[in-house]
C-alpha positions as CSV (number, residue, x, y, z in Angstrom):
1,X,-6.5,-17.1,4.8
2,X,-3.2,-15.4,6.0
3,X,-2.0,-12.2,4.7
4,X,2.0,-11.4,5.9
5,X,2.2,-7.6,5.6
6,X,4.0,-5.0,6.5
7,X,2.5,-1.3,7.4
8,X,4.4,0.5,4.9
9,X,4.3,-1.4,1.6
10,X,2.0,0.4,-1.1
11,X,1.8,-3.0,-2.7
12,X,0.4,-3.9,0.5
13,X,-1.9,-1.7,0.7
14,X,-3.3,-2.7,-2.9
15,X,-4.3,-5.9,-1.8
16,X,-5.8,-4.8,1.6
17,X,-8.0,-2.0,-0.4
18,X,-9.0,-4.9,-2.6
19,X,-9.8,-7.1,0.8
20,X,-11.9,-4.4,2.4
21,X,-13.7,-3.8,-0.9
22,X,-14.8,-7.4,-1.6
23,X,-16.0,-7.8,2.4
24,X,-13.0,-10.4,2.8
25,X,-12.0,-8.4,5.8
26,X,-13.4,-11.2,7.6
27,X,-11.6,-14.1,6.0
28,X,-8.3,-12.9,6.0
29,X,-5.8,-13.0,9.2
30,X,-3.5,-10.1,8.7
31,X,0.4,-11.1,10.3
32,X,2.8,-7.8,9.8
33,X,6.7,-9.0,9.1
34,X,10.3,-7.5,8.7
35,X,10.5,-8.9,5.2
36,X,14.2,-8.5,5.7
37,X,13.8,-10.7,9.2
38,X,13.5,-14.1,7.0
39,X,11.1,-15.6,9.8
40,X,10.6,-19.0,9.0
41,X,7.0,-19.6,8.6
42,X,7.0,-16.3,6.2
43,X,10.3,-17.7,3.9
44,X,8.5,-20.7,3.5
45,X,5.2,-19.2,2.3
46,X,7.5,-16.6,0.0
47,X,11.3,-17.5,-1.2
48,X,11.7,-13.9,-1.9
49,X,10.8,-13.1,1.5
50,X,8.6,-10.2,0.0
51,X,5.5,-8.7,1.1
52,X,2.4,-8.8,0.4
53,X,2.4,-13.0,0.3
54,X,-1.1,-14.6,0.9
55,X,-1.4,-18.0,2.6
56,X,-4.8,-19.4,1.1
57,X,-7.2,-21.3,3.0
58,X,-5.9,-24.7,1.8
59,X,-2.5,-23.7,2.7
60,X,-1.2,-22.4,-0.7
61,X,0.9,-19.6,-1.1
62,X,0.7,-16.6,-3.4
63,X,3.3,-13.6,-3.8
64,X,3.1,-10.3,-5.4
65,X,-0.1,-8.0,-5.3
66,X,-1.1,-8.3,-9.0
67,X,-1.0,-12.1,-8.7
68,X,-2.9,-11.9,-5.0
69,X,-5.6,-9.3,-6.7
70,X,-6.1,-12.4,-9.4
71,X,-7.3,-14.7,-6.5
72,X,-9.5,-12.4,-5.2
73,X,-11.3,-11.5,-7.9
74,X,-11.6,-15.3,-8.6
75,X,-12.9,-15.9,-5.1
76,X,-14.9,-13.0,-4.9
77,X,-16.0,-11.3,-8.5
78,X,-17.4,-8.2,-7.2
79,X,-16.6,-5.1,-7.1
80,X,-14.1,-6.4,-9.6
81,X,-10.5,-5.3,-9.5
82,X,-9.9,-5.6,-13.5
83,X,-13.6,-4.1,-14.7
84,X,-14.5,-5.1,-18.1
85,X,-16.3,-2.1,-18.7
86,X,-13.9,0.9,-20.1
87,X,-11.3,-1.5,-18.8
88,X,-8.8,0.0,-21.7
89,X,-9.1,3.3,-19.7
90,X,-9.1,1.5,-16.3
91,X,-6.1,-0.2,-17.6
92,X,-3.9,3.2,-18.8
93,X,-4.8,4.6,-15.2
94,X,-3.4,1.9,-13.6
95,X,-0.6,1.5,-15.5
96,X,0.7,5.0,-14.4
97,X,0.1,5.0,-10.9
98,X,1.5,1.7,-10.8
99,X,4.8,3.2,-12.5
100,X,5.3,5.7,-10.1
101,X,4.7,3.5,-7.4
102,X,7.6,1.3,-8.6
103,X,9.7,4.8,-9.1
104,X,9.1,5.7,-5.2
105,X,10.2,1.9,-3.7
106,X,13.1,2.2,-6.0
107,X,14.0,5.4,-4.7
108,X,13.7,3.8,-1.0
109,X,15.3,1.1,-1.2
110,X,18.3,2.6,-3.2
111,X,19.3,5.1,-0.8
112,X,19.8,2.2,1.6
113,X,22.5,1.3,-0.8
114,X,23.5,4.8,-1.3
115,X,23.5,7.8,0.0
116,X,23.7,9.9,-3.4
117,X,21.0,7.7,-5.2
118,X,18.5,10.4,-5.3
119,X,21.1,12.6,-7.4
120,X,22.2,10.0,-9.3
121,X,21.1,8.9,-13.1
122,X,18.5,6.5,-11.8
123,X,17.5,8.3,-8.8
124,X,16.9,11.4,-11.0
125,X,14.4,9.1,-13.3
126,X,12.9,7.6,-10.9
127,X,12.0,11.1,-9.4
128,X,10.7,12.2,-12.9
129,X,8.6,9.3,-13.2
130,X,6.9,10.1,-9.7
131,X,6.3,13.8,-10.6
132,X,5.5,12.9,-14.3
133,X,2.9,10.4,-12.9
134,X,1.0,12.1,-10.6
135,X,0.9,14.9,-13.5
136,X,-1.0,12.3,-15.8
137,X,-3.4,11.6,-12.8
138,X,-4.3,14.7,-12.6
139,X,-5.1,14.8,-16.2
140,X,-6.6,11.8,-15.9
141,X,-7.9,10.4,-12.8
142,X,-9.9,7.5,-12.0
143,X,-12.9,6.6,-10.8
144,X,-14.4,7.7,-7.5
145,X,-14.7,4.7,-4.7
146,X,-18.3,5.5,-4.5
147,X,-18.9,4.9,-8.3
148,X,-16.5,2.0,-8.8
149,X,-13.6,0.7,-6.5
150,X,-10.6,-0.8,-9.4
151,X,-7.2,-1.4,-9.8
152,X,-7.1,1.8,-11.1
153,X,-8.5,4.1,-8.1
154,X,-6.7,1.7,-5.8
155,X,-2.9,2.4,-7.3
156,X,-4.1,6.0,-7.8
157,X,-4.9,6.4,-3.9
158,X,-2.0,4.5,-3.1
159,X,0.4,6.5,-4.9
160,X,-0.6,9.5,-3.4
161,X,-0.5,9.0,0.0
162,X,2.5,6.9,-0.5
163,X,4.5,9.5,-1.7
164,X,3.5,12.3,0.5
165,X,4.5,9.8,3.5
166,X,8.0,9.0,2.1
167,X,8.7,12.5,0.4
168,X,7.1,14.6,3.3
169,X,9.4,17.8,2.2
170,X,7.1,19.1,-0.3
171,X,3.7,19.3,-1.7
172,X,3.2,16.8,-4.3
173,X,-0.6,18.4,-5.2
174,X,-0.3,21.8,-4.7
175,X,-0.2,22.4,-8.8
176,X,-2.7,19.2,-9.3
177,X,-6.1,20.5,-8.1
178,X,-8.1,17.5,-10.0
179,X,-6.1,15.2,-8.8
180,X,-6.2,17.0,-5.3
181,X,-9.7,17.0,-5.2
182,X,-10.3,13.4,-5.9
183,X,-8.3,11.8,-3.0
184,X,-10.3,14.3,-0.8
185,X,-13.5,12.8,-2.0
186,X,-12.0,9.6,-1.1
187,X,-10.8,10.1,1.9
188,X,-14.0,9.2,3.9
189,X,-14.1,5.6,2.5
190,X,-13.9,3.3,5.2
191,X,-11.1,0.7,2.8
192,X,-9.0,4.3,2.4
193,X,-8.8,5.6,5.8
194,X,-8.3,2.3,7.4
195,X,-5.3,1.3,4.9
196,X,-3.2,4.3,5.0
197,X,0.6,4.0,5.8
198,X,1.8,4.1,9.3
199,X,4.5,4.0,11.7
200,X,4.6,2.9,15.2
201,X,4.8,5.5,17.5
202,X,6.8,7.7,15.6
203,X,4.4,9.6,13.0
204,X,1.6,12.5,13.4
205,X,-2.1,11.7,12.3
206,X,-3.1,13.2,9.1
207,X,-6.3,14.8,8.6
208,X,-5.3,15.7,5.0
209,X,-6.0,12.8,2.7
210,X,-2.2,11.6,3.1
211,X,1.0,11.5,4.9
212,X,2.2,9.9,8.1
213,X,-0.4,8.1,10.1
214,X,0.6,7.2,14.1
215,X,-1.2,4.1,15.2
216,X,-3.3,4.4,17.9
217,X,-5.5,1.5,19.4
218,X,-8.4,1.8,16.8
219,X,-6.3,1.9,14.0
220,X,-4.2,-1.3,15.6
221,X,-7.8,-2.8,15.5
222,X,-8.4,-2.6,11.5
223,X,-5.1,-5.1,11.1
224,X,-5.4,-7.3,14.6
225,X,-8.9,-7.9,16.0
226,X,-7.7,-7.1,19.4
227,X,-5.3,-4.9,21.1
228,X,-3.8,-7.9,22.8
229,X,-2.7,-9.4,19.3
230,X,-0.8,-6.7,18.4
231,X,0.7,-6.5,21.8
232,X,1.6,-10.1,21.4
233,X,3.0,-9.0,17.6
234,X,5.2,-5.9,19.5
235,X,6.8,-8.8,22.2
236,X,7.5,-10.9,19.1
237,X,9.3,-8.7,17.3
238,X,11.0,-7.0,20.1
239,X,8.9,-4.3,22.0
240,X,12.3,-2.1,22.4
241,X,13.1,-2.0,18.7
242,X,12.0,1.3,17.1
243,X,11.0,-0.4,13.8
244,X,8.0,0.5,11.6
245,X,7.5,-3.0,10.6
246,X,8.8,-2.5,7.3
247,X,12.5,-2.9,7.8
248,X,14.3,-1.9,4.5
249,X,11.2,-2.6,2.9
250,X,9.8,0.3,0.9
């Protein structure tokens, strides 16, 4: 199978949590895209030129995360993503991270469009929702990794660390010590630490259970299984372009 990625995307990084959960690290080629590059190969797998966008073994294509996390479980059943046990719960949890996930792209993306989005009637929701959701997480969080990966720790862990690395000017725990204390439970999880958001070249490691990771050679490794295929990636694309692979892309 093919995944088309970029190394940015939080719905991204849904499906690779989901990926390294099930053991389908294996099975699945990873290929990171400028979504807003319209590459051939990628447009035809994906009209909307959107990542993620799975390429199945038998050629078929499958966009957006939800739909992708579908096929997995399918393919492979366990650790499922949609739990039937306290799934209601599991459900809820979800449901809010995956909210203020949507409210943080949007935010992204719109300033690209404008420059006063973030002040303007949408941009101030969409800022509420983010601060309103990470609230609820902290009065609710999931599950730990260790007791049960879902759909509902993997949007909560993605939320986080995706809005400390595209809203760096502030603290977004310091008031939410529950929800604090469960990403730094999961920040030793092998899926976790090898999917967080990155630049090339331009970010600082991060020690702290979120923010801006720089890729090194052993973090290049978790997406390409050698150093030469991400070199071959960088000539590709263009090795003098100072691009993050995400493009416009949230």
């Amino acid at each position: 199978m093919k995944l088309y990625i970029n190394t940015t995307s939080p719905f991204v990084r849904l499906v690779r949590l989901a990926i390294a959960e099930k053991g389908l690290a294996g099975r699945v080629e990873t290929e990171i895209v400028d979504p807003w590059g319209d590459a051939e190969p990628f447009l035809r797998a994906n009209a909307a030129a959107r990542v993620p966008t799975l390429v199945t073994d038998d050629g078929t294509p499958i966009a957006e995360a939800l739909l992708i996390l579908r096929y997995l479980d399918a393919i492979a059943p366990e650790p499922s993503v949609w739990p039937a046990r306290d799934l209601e719960r599991t459900l809820t949890v979800a449901a809010v991270a995956l909210g203020a996930i949507e409210a943080a792209t949007s935010i992204i993306i719109g300033r690209k469009s404008s420059p006063t989005f973030d002040s303007d009637a949408v941009g101030i929701k969409r800022h509420r929702t983010m601060r309103e959701g990470l609230r609820r997480l902290d009065a609710m969080p999931p599950r730990d990794f260790a007791d049960r990966p879902d759909i509902a720790g993997y949007a909560a862990v993605t939320v986080v660390d995706y809005i400390g690395f595209r809203f760096p000017d502030r603290d977004w725990l310091a008031d939410l010590p529950t929800l604090s204390a469960w990403r730094e439970r999961q920040q030793q999880r092998e899926s976790v630490a090898s999917t967080q958001p990155y630049t090339l070249g331009c970010g600082r490691r991060s020690n702290d259970g979120g923010g801006m990771v720089e890729l090194s050679e052993d973090s290049s490794n978790r997406i390409f299984s050698t150093l030469s295929d991400w070199e071959d990636q960088l000539k590709a694309l263009g090795e003098d372009i100072p691009i993050d692979f995400g493009g416009p892309e949230p």
